[in-house]
N, CA and C of each residue as an Amber inpcrd file, in Angstrom:
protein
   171
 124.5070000  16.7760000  45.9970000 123.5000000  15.7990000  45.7140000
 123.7660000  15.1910000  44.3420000 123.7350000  14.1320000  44.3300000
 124.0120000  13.0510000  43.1270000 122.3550000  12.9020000  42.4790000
 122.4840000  12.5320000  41.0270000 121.0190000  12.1320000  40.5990000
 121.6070000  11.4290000  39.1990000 120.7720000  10.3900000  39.0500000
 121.0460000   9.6950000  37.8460000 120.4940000   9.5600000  36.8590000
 120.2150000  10.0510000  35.7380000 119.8160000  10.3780000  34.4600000
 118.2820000   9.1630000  33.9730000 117.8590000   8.8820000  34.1690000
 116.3670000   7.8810000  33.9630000 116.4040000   7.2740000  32.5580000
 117.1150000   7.7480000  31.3800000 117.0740000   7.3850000  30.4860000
 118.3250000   6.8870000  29.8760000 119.5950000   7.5000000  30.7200000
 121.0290000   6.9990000  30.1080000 121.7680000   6.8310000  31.2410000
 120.9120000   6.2910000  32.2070000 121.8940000   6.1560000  33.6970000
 123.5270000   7.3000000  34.3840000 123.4620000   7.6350000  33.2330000
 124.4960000   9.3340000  33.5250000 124.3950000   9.5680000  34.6520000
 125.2630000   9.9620000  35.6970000 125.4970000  10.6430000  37.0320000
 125.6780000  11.9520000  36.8750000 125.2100000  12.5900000  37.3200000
 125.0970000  14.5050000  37.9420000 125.1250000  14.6120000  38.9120000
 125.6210000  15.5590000  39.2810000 126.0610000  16.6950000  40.5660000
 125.3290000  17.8930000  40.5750000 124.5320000  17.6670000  41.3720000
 123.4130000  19.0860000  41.0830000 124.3350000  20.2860000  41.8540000
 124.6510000  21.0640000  41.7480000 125.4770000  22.4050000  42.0970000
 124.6050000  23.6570000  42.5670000 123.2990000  23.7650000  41.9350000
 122.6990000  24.8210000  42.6500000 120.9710000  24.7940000  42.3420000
 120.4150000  24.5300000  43.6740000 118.8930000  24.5750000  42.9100000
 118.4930000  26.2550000  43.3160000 117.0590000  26.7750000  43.0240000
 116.7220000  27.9660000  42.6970000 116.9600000  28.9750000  42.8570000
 117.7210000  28.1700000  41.2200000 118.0620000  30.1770000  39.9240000
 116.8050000  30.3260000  39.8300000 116.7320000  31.7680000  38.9920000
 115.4750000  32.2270000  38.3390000 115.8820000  32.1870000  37.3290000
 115.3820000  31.9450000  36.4710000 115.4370000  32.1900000  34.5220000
 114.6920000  33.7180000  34.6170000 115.3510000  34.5950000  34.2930000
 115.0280000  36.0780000  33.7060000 115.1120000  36.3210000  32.2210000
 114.9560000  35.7280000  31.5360000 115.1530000  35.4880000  30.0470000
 113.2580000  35.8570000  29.7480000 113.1450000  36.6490000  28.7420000
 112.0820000  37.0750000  27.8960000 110.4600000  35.6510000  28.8980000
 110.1920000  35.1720000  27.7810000 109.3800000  34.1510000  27.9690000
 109.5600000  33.6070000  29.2120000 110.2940000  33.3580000  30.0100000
 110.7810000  31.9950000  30.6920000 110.8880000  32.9330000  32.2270000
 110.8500000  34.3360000  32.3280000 111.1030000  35.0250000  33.3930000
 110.3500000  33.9780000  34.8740000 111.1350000  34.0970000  36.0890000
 110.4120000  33.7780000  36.9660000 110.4630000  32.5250000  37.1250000
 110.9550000  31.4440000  36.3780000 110.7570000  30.2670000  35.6880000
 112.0600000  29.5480000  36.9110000 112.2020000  28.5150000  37.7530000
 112.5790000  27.7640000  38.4800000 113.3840000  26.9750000  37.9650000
 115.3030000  27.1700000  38.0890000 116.3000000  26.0900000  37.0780000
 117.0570000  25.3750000  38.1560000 117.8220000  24.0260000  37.7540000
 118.8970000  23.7990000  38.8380000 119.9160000  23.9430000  37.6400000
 121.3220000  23.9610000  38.5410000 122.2870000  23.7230000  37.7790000
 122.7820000  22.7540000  38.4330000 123.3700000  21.9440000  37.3370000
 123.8840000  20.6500000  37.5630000 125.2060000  19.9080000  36.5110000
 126.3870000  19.0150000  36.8020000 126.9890000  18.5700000  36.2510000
 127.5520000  17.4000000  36.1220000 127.9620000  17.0230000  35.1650000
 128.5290000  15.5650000  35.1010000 130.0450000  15.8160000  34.9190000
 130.5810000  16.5830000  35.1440000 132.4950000  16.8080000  35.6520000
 133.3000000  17.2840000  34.9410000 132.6530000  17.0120000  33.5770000
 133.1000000  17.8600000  32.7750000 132.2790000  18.9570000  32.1410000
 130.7170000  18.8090000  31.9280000 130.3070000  20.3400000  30.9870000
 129.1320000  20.0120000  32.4290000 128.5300000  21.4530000  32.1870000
 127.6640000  22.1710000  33.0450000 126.2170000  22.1980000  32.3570000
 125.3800000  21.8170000  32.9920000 124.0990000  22.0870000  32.2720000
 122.9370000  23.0650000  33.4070000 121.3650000  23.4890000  32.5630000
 120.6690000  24.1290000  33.2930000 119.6710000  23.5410000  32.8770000
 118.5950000  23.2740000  33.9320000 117.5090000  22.9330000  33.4000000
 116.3640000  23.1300000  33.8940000 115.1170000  23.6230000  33.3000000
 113.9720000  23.8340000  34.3620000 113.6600000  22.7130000  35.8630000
 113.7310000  23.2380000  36.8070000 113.1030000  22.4960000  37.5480000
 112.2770000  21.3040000  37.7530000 111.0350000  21.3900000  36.9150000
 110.2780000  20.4250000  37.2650000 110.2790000  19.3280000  35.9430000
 110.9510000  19.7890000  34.8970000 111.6890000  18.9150000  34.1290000
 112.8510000  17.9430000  34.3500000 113.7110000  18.3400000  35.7160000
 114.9300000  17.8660000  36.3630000 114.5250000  17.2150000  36.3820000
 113.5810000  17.0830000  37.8430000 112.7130000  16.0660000  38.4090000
 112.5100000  14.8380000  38.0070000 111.5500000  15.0180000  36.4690000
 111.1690000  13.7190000  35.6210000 112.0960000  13.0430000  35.1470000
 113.3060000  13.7160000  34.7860000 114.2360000  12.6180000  34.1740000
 115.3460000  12.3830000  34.9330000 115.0810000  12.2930000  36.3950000
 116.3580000  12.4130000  36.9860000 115.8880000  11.8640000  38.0540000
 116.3670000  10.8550000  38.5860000 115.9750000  10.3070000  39.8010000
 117.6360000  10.5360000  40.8210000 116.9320000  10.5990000  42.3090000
 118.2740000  10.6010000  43.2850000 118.5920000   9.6330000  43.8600000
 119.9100000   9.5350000  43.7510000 120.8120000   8.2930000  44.4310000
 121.2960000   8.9560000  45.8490000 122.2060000   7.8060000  46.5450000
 122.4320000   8.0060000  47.2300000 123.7290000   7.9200000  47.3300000
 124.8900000   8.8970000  48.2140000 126.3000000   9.0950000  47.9230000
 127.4420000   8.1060000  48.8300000
């Protein structure tokens, strides 16, 4: 799945939706992972969402 960045038109490759964040605070907490081809990022879920709208491939 492709999605395009809302604020810098950037293209991503979402690679895996729900991880869990097991980290202190954040346990339980809903991430995707996603990339643009060269570095890898993680990001809460429902934060993806807002700044990331989906295209089509």
């Amino acid at each position: 799945m492709k999605y395009r960045n809302l604020k810098k038109g950037t293209i991503y490759e979402v690679l895996q939706t729900g991880i869990i964040n097991c980290t202190n605070a954040q346990d339980g907490q809903k991430m995707i992972l996603y990339t643009n081809g060269e570095l890898t990022f993680c990001r809460e879920e429902n934060e993806f969402y807002k700044k990331f709208e989906k295209i089509s491939e």
